[in-house]
C-alpha positions in Angstrom: -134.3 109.1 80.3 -134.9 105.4 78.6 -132.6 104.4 76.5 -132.0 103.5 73.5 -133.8 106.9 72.0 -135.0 107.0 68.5 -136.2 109.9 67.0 -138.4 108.8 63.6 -140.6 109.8 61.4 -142.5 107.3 60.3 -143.0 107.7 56.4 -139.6 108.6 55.8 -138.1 105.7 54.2 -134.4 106.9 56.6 -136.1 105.8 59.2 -138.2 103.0 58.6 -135.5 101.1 57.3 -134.0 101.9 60.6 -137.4 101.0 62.5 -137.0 97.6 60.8 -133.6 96.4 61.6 -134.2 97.5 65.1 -137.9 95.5 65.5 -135.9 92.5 63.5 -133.2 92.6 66.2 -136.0 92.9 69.2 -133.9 95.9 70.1 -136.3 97.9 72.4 -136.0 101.8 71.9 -138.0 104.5 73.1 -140.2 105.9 69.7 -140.1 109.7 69.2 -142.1 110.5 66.3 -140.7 114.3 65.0 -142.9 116.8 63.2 -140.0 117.8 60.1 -141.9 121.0 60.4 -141.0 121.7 64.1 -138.0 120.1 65.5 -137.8 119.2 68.8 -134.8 120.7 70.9 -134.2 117.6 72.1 -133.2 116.3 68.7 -131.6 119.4 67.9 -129.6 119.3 71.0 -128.1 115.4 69.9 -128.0 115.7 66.5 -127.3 119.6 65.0 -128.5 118.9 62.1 -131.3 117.6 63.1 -132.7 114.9 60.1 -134.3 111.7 61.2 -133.3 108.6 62.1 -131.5 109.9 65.5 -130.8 106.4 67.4 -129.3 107.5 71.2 -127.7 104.7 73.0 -127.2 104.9 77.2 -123.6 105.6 76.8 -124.2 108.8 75.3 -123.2 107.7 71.8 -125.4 109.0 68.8 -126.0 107.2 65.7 -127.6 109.7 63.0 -126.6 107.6 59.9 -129.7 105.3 59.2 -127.2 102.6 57.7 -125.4 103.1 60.7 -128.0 102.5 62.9 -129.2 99.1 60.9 -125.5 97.8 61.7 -125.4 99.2 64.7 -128.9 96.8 65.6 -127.7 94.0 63.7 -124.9 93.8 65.7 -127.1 93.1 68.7 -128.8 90.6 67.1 -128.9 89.0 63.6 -131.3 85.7 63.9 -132.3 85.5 60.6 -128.4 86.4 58.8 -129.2 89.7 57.2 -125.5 90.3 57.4 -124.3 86.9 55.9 -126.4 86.9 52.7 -127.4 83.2 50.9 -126.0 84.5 47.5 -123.8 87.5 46.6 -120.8 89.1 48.8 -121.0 91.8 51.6 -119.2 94.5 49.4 -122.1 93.5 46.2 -124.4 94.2 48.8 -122.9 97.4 50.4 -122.4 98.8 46.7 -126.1 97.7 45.9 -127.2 100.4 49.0 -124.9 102.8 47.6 -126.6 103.5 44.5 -129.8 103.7 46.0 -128.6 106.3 48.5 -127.3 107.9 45.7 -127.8 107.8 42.2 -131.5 106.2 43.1 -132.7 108.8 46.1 -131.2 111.7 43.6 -133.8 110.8 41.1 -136.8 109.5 43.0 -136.7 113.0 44.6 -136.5 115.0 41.4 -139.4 112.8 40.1 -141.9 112.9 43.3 -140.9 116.7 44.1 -139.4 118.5 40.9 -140.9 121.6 42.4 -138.9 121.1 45.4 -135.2 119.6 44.8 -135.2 121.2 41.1 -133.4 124.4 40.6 -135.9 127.6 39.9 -133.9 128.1 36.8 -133.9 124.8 35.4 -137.9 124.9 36.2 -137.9 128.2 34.3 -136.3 126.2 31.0 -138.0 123.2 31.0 -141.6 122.3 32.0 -142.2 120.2 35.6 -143.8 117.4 33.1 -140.6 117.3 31.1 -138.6 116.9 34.1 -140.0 114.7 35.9 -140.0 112.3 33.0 -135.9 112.6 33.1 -135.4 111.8 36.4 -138.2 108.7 36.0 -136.0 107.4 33.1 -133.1 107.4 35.2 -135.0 106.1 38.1 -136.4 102.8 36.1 -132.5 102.2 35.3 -132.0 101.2 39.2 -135.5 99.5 39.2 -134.8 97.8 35.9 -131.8 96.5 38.0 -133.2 95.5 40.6 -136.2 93.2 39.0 -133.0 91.7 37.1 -131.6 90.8 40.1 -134.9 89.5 41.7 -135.3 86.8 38.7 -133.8 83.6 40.2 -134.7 84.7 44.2 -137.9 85.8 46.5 -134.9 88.9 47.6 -132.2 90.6 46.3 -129.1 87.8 47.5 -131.0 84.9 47.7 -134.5 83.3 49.0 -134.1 85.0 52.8 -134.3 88.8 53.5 -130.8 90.3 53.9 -129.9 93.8 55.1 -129.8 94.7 51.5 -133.4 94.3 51.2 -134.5 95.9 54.0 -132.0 99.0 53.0 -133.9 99.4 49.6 -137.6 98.6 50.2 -138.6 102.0 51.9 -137.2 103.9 48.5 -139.1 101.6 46.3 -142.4 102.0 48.1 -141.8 105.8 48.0 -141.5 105.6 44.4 -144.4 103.0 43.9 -146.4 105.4 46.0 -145.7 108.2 43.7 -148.4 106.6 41.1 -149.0 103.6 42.3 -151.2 102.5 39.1 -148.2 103.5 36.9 -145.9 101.3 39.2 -148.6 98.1 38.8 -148.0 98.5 35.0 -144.3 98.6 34.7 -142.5 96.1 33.4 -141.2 94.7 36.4 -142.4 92.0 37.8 -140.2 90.4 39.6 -139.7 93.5 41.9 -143.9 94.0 42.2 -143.7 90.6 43.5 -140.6 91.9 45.8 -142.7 95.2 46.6 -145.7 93.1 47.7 -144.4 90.8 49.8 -143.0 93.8 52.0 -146.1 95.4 51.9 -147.6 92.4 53.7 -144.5 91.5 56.0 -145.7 92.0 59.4 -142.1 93.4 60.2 -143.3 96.1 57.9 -146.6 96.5 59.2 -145.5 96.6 63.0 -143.2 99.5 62.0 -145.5 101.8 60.5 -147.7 102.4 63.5 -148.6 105.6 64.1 -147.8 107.5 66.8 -148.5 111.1 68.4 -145.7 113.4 67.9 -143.6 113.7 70.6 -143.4 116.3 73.3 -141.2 116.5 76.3 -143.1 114.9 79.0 -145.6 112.6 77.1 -145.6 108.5 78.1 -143.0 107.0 76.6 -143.7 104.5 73.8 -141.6 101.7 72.4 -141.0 100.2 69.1 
C-alpha cells in the first residue's frame, strides 16, 4: 500500500483544511475520496469511527484529528511559517481554532441544517425559520470577530497566511455558501475580503479537485 493514506471528502471543510496543510507542506499522500453514505471498510478498519480526515502514515500510525493532521504536516515542512505567526502568540491562535471548532461549527450547523442537528422537539416548539435565525445571531458573533481581527492585516495574525487561517477558512466558506448573497451583504468586510482571497488561492483551488470515490483496487491518485 502507498503511504501516507488520506481518506477525504472533499467539501467537508475537516478535510480540506487538512488537504491544505498537507499540499502547503508538498507532503505527497495517496487521495481516497469517501462516499459519507457508504464507508469503505478500509476506513472503517483504521479509524472505527469512521469520519473524515483519516491521514495513515507508513509506520502504522493514524491521525483522525484534522488539527492533528495539519501539525502533523507542518511538522514536515513549514516554508512559509504557518506555525510562527507575524503578529499574535501560538496559544491566541490555538484558542482562535477552538471556538470555531466549537462554539462556531455548533451554530453554523444549526443554521445550514436545523432539520438535521436540531432536536425533533425543539423543531415541534419553534418554527425551522425561527431557529435558524438563533443560531445565525450567534454565528455572526464569531464572524463579527473575526472581520475585527482582519482590520489592520490581509490574515488573521498578520500580512502572511498562518495555520490559523487555514484552520478557519473551510467553516467560513461553508457558512458563506449557505446564502451566499446574504454573506455579500453583511457587514463584514474585512473578512469578504479574507473569504475572497482564499477563494482564489490556488492552494485552495488545487485542493478541491474532484476525484472518483474510492474503491479497493482503483489507480491510486495523489494530492
Amino acid at each position: 500500500m502507498t503511504c501516507p493514506v488520506l481518506y477525504s471528502f472533499r467539501r467537508c471543510p475537516y478535510a480540506i483544511r487538512a488537504r491544505l496543510a498537507l499540499s502547503y507542506a508538498a507532503v505527497q499522500c495517496e487521495l481516497r475520496e469517501v462516499v459519507l453514505k457508504a464507508k469503505p471498510e478500509a476506513l472503517i478498519g483504521v479509524s472505527p469511527k469512521a469520519t473524515v480526515p483519516v491521514l495513515t502514515l507508513c509506520g502504522g500510525r493514524v491521525i483522525d484529528e484534522s488539527l492533528d493532521i495539519m501539525l502533523w504536516a507542518l511538522e514536515q515542512s513549514d516554508p512559509e511559517s504557518w506555525l510562527k505567526p507575524e503578529s499574535g502568540t501560538w496559544d491566541e491562535m490555538l484558542t482562535l481554532i477552538a471556538l470555531n471548532d466549537s462554539e462556531f461549527k455548533h451554530h453554523l450547523d444549526r443554521y445550514k441544517y436545523p432539520e438535521r442537528f436540531v432536536p425533533a422537539l425543539e423543531q415541534q416548539k419553534r418554527p425551522p425559520e425561527e431557529l435558524r435565525a438563533g443560531h445565525l445571531k450567534q454565528a455572526m458573533v464569531f464572524l463579527a470577530r473575526l472581520d475585527q481581527q482582519l482590520q489592520d492585516s490581509l490574515y488573521l495574525f498578520g500580512d502572511d497566511i498562518s495555520l490559523a487561517d487555514a484552520a478557519l477558512f473551510p467553516f467560513v466558506r461553508q457558512f458563506a455558501a449557505v446564502d451566499a448573497g446574504y454573506f455579500g451583504h453583511l457587514p463584514l468586510r474585512h473578512l469578504q475580503r479574507w473569504h475572497s482571497q482564499w477563494m482564489q488561492d490556488p492552494l485552495f483551488i488545487n485542493v478541491m479537485t474532484k476525484f472518483q470515490p474510492w474503491q479497493p483496487g482503483n489507480t491510486a491518485v495523489f494530492l
